[in-house]
FIKOLZA-1660 file (N, C-alpha, C; in steps of 0.1 Angstrom, whole numbers, plus 5000, padded with zeros to 4 digits):
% residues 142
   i   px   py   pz ch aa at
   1 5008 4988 5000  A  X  N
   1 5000 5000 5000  A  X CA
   1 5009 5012 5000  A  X  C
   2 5005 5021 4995  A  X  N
   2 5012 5031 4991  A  X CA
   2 5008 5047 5001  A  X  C
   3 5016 5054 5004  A  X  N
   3 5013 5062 5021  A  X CA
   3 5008 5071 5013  A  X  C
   4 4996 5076 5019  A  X  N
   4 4988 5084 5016  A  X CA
   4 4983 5097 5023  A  X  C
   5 4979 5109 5019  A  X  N
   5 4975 5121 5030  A  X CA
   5 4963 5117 5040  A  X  C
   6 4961 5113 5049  A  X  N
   6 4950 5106 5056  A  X CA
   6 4942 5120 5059  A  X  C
   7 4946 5137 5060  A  X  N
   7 4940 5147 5060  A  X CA
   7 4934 5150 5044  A  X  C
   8 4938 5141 5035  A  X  N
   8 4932 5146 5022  A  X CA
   8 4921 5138 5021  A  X  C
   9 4923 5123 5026  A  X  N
   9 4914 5114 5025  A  X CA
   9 4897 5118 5034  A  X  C
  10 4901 5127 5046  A  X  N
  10 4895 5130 5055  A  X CA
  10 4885 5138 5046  A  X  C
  11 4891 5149 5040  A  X  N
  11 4884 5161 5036  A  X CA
  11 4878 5154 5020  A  X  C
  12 4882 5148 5017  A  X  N
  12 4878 5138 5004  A  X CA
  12 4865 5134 5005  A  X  C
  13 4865 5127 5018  A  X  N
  13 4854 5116 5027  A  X CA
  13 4837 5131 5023  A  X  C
  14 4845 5141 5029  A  X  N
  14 4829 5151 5035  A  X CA
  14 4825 5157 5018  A  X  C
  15 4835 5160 5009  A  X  N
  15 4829 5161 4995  A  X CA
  15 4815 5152 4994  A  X  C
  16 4816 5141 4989  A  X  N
  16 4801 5139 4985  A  X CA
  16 4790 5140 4988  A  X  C
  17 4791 5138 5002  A  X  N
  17 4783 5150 5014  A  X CA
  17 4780 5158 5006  A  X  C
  18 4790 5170 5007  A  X  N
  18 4784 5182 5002  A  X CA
  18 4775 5181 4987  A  X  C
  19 4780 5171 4978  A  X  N
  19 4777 5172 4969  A  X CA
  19 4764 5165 4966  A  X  C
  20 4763 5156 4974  A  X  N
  20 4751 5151 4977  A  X CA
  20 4740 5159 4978  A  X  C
  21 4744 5169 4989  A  X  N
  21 4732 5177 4993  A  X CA
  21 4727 5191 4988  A  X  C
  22 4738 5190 4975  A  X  N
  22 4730 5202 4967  A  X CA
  22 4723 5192 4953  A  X  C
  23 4731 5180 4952  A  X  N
  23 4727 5170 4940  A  X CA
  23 4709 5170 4944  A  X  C
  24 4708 5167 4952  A  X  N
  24 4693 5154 4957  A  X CA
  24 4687 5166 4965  A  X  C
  25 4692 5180 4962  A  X  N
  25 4682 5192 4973  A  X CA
  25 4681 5203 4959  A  X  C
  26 4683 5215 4961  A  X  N
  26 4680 5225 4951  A  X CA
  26 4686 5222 4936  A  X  C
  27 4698 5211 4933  A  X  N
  27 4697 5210 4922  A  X CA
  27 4691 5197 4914  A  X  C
  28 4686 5187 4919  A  X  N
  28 4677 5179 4909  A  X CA
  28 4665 5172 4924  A  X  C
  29 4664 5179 4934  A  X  N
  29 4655 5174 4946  A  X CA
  29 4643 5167 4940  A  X  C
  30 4638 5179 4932  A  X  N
  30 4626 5177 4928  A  X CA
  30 4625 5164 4914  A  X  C
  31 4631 5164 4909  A  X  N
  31 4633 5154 4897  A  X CA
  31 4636 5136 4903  A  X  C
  32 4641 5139 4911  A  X  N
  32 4649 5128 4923  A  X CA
  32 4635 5121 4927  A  X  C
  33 4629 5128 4935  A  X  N
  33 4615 5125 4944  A  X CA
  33 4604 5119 4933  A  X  C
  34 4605 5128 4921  A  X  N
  34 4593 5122 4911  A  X CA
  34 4597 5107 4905  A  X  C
  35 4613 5109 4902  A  X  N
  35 4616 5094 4899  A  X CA
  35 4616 5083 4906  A  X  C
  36 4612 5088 4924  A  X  N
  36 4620 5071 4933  A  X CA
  36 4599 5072 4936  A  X  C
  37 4591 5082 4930  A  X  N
  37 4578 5077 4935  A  X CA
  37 4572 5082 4944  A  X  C
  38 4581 5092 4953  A  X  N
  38 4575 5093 4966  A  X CA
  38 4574 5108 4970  A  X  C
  39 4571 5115 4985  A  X  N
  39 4572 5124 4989  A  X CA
  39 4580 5130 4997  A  X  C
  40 4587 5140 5002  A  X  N
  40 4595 5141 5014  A  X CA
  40 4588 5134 5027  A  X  C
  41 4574 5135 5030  A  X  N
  41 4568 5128 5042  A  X CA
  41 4572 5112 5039  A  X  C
  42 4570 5109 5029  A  X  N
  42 4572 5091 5033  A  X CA
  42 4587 5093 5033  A  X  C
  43 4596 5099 5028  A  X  N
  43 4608 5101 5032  A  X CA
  43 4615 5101 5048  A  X  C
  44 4607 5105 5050  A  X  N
  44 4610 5114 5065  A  X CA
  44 4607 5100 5076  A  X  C
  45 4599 5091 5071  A  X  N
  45 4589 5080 5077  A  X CA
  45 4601 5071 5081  A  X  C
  46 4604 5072 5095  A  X  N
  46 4617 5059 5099  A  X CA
  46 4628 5063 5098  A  X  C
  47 4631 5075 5090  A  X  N
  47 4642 5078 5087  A  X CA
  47 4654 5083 5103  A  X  C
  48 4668 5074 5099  A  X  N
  48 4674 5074 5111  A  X CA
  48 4685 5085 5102  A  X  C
  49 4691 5098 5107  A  X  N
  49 4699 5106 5101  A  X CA
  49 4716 5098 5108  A  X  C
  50 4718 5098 5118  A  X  N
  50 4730 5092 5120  A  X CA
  50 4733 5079 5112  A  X  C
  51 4729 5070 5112  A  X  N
  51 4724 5058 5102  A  X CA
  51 4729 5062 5090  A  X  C
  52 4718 5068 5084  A  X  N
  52 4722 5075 5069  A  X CA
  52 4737 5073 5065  A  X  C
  53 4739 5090 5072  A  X  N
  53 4745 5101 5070  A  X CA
  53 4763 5093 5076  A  X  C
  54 4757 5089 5086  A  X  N
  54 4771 5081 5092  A  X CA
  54 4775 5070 5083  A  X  C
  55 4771 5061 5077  A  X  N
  55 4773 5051 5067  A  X CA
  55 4777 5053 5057  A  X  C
  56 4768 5065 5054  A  X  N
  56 4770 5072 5038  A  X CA
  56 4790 5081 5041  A  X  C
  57 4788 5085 5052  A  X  N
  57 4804 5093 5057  A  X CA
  57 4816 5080 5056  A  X  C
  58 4811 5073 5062  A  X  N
  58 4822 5061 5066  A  X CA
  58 4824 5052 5048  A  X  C
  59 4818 5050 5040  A  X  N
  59 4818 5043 5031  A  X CA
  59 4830 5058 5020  A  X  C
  60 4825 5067 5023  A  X  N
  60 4830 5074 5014  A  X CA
  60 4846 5082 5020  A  X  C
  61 4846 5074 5029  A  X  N
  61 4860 5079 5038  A  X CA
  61 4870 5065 5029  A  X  C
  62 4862 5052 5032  A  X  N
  62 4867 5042 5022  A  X CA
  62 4872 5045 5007  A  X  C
  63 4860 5051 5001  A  X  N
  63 4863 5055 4989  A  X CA
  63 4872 5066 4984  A  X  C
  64 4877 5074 4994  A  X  N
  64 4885 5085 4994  A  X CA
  64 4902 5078 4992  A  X  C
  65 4899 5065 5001  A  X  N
  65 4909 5056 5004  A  X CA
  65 4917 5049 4991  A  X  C
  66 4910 5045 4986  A  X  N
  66 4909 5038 4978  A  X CA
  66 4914 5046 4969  A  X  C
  67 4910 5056 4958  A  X  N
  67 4913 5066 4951  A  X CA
  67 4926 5075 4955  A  X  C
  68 4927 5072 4965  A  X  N
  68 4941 5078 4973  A  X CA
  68 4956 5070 4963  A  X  C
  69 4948 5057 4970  A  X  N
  69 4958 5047 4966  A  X CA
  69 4962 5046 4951  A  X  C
  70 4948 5044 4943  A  X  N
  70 4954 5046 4929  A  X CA
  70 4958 5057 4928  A  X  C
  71 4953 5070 4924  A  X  N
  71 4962 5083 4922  A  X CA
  71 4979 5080 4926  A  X  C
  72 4981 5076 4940  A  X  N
  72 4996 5071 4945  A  X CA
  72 5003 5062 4936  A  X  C
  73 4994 5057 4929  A  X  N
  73 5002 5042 4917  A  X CA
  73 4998 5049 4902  A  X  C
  74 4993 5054 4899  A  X  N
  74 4992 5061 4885  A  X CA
  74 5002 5073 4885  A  X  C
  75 5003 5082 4893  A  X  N
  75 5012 5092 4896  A  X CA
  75 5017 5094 4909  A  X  C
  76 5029 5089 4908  A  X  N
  76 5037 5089 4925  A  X CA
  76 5042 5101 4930  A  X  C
  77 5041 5104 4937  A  X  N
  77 5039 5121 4943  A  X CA
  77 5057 5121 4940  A  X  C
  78 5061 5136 4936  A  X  N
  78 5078 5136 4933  A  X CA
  78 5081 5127 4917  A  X  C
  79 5072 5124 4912  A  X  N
  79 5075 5113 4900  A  X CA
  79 5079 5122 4891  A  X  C
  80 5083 5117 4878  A  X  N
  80 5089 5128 4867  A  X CA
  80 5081 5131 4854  A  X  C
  81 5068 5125 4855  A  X  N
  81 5064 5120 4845  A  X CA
  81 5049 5132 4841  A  X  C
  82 5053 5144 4854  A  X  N
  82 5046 5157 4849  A  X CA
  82 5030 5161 4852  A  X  C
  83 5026 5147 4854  A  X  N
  83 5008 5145 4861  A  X CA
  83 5006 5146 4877  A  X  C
  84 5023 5143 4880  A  X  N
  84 5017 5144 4897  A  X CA
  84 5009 5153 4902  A  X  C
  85 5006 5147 4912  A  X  N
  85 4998 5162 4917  A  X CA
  85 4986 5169 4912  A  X  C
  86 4984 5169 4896  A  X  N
  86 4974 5177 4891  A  X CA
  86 4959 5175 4896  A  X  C
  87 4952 5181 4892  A  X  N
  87 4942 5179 4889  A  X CA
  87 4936 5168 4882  A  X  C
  88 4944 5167 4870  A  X  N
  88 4939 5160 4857  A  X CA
  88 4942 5146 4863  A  X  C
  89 4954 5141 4868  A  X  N
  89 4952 5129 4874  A  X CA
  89 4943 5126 4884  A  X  C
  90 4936 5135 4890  A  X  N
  90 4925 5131 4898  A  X CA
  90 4910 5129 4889  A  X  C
  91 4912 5137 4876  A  X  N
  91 4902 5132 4870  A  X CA
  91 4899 5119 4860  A  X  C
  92 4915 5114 4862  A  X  N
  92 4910 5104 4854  A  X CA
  92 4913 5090 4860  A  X  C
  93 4917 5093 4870  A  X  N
  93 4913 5081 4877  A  X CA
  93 4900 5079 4884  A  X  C
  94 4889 5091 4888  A  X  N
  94 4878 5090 4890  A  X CA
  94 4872 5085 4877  A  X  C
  95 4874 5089 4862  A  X  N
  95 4865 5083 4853  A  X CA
  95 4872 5072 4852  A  X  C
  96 4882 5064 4856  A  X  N
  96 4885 5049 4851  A  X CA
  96 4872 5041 4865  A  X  C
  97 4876 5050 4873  A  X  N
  97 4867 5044 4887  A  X CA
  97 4851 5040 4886  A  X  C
  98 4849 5051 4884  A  X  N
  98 4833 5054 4874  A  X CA
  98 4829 5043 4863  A  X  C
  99 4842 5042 4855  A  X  N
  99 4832 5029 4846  A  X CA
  99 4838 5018 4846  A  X  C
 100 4849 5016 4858  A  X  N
 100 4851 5004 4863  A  X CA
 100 4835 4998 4874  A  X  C
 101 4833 5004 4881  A  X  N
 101 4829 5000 4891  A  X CA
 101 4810 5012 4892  A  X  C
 102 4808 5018 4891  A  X  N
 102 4798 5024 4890  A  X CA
 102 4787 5019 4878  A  X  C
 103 4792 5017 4865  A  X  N
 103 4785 5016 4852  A  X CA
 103 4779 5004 4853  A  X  C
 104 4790 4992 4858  A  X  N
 104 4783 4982 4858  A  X CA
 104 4773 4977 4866  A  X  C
 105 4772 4984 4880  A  X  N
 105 4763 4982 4890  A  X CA
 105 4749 4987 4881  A  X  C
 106 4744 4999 4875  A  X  N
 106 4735 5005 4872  A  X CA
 106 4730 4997 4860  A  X  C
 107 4741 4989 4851  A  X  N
 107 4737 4984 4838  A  X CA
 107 4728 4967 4849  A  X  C
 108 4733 4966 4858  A  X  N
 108 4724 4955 4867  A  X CA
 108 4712 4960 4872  A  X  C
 109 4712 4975 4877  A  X  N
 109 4698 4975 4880  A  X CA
 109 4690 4977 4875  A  X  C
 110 4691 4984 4860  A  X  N
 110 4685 4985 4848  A  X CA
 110 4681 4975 4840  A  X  C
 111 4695 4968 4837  A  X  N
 111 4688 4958 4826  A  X CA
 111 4680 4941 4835  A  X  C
 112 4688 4940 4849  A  X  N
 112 4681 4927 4853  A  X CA
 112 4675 4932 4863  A  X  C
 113 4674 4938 4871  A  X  N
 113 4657 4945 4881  A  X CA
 113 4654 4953 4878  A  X  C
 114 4648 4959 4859  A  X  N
 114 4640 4968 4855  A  X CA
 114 4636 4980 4868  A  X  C
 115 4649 4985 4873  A  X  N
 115 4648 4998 4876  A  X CA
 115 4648 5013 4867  A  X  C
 116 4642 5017 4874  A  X  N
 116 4641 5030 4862  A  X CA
 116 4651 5038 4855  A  X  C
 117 4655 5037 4842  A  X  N
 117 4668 5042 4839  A  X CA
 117 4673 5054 4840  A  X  C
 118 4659 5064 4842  A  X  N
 118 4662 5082 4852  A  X CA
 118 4666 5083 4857  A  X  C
 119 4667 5073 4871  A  X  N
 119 4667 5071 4882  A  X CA
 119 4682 5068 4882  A  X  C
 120 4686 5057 4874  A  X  N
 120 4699 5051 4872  A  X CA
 120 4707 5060 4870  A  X  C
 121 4702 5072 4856  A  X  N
 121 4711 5082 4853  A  X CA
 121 4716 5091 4860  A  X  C
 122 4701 5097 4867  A  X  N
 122 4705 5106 4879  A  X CA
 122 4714 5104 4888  A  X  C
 123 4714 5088 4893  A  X  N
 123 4722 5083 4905  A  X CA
 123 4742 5082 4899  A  X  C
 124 4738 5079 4888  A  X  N
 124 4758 5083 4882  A  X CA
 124 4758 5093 4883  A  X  C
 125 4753 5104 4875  A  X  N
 125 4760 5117 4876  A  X CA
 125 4763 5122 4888  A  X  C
 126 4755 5118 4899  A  X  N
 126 4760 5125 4914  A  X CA
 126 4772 5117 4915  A  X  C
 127 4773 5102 4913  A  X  N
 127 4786 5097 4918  A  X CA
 127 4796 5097 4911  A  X  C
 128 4797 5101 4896  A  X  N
 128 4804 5107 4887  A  X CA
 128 4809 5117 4892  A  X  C
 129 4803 5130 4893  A  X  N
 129 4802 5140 4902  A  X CA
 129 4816 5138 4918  A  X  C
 130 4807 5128 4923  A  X  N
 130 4814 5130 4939  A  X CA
 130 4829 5125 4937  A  X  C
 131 4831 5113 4923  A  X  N
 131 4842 5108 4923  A  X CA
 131 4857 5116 4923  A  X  C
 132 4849 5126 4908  A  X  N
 132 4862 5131 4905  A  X CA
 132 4862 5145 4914  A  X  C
 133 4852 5148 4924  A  X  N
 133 4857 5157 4935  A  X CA
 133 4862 5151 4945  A  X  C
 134 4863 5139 4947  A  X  N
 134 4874 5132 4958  A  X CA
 134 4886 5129 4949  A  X  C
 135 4887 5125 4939  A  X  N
 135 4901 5122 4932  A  X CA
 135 4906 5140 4933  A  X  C
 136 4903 5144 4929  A  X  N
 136 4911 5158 4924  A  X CA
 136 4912 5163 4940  A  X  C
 137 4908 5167 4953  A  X  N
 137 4910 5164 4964  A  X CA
 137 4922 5164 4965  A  X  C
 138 4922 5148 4963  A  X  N
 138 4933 5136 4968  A  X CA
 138 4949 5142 4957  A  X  C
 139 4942 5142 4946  A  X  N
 139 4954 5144 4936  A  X CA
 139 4959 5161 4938  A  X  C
 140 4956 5169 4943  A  X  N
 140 4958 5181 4942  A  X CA
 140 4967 5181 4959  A  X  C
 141 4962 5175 4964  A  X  N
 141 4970 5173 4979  A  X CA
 141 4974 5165 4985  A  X  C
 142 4991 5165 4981  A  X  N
 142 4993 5149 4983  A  X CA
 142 5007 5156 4987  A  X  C
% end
């Protein structure tokens, strides 16, 4: 494993947070809610915020981890090869990330549990979204 900024990874982790809650609130809230069917009250129904919000933090503290690591093996911090550090290597290790591991989960929810493909699309572009603002994070401060 390759040593990593564990304060980049940290600040990495709260991005999709953020980006979450402008994704699924004033910029597609309303489009979000018409596609999963429901209301904010049946939303609200059982809903545990620590639960959530704490799972959703800890899983993306993982993912910060993880993208840490690659960026560290695609461009090794001090390397000669001119990408360290950038930006741009944070962004393309987020899109190798994205259609390693994101595309195919949604091509399963779509094509074999006939979930809604709005729904599907909406749900990548926020993690599209969240990836390459934790990679560039990570790649920008290392």
């Amino acid at each position: 494993m390759h040593e990593v900024n564990l304060l980049a990874v940290l600040v990495a982790g709260v991005v999709p947070m953020i980006i979450g809650a402008l994704w699924y609130g004033p910029i597609f809230g309303k489009r979000w809610m018409a596609l999963m069917e429901t209301t904010p009250e049946e939303i609200q129904e059982g809903f545990n915020a620590l639960k959530t919000y704490g799972v959703s933090f800890v899983l993306a503290l993982v993912t910060a981890f993880v993208l840490a690591q690659l960026v560290a093996e695609i461009a090794p911090a001090g390397a000669s090869t001119g990408g360290s550090g950038s930006a741009m290597v944070g962004v393309h290790v987020a899109l190798m990330a994205l259609i390693a591991f994101v595309l195919p989960v949604v091509n399963q929810s779509v094509a074999f549990e006939k979930r809604n493909a709005g729904l599907a699309w909406l749900n990548i572009g926020y993690n599209g979204v969240a990836l390459i603002g934790q990679a560039v994070v990570i790649a920008m401060w290392r």
